[in-house]
Backbone as CSV, one residue per row, in Angstrom:
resi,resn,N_x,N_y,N_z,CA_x,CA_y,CA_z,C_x,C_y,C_z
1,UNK,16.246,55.307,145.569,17.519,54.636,145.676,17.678,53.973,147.044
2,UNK,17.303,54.524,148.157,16.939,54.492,149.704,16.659,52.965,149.936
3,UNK,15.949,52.909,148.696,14.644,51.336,149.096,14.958,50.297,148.169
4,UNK,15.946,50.380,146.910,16.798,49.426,146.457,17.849,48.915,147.637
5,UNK,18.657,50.123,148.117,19.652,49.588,149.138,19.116,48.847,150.326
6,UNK,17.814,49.251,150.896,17.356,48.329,151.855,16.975,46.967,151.897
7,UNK,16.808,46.943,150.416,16.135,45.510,149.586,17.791,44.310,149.279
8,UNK,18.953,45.461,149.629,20.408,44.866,149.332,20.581,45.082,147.826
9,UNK,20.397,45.889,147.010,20.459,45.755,145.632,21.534,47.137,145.533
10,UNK,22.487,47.006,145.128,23.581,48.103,145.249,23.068,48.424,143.633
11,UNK,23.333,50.235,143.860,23.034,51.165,142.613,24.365,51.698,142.171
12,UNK,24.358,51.889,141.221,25.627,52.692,140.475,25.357,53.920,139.703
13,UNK,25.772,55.169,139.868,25.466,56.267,139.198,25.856,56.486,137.558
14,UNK,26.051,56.568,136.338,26.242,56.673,135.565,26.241,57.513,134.972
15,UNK,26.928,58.428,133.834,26.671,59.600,133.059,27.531,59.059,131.679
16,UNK,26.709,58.673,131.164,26.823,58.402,130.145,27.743,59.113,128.715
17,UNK,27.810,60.708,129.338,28.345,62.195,128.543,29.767,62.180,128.841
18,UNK,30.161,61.023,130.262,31.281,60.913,130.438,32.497,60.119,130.404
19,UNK,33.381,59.948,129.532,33.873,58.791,129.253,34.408,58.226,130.836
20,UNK,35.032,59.170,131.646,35.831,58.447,132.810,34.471,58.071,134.121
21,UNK,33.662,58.624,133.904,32.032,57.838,134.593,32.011,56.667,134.011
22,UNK,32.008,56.065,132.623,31.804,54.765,132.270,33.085,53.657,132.866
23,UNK,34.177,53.993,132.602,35.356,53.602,132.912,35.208,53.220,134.762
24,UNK,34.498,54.155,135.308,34.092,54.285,137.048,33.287,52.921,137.190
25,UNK,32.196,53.059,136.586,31.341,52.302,136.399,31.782,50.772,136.047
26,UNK,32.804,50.564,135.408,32.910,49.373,134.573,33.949,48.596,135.900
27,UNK,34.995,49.143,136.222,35.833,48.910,137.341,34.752,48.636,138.718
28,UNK,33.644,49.495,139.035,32.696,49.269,140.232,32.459,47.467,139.532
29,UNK,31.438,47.333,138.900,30.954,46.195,138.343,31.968,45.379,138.207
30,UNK,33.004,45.127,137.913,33.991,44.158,138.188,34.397,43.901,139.627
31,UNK,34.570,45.151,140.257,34.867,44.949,142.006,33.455,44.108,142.628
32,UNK,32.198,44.397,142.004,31.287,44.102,142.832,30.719,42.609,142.456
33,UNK,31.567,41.902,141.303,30.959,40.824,140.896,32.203,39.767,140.639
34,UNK,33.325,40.009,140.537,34.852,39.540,140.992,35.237,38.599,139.522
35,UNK,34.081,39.999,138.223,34.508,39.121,137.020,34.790,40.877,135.773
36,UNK,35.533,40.719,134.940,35.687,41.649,133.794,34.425,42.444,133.513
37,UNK,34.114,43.466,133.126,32.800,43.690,132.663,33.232,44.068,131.543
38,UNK,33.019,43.197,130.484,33.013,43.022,128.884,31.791,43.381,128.253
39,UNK,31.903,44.943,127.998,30.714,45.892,127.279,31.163,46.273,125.675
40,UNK,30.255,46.634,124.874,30.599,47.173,123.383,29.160,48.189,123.034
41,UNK,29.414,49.027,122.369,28.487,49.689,121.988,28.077,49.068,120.728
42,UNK,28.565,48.226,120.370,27.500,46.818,119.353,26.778,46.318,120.051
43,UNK,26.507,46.157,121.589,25.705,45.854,122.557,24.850,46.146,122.996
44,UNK,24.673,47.981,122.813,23.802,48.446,123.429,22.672,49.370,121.988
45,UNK,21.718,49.429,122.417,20.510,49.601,121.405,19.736,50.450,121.757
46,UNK,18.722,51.707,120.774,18.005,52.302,121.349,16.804,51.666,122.064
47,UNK,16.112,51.833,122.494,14.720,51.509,122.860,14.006,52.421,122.963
């Protein structure tokens, strides 16, 4: 994580088990990009 931040690439922690972690998460990504973060779980897929 050390060597993303040195590179300037900001990390975000996530827990997925938690609804108010996603909600954390979604508000960070809007503060850090100065736009909505418009997610759906029609969006996201296993791999």
């Amino acid at each position: 994580m050390a060597a993303l931040q040195a590179l300037g690439i900001d990390t975000i922690a996530l827990d997925v088990t938690k609804p108010e972690s996603i909600t954390s998460v979604k508000a960070e990504i809007e503060r850090l990009t100065g736009r909505e973060a418009q997610y759906s779980h029609k969006q996201c897929r296993n791999v």
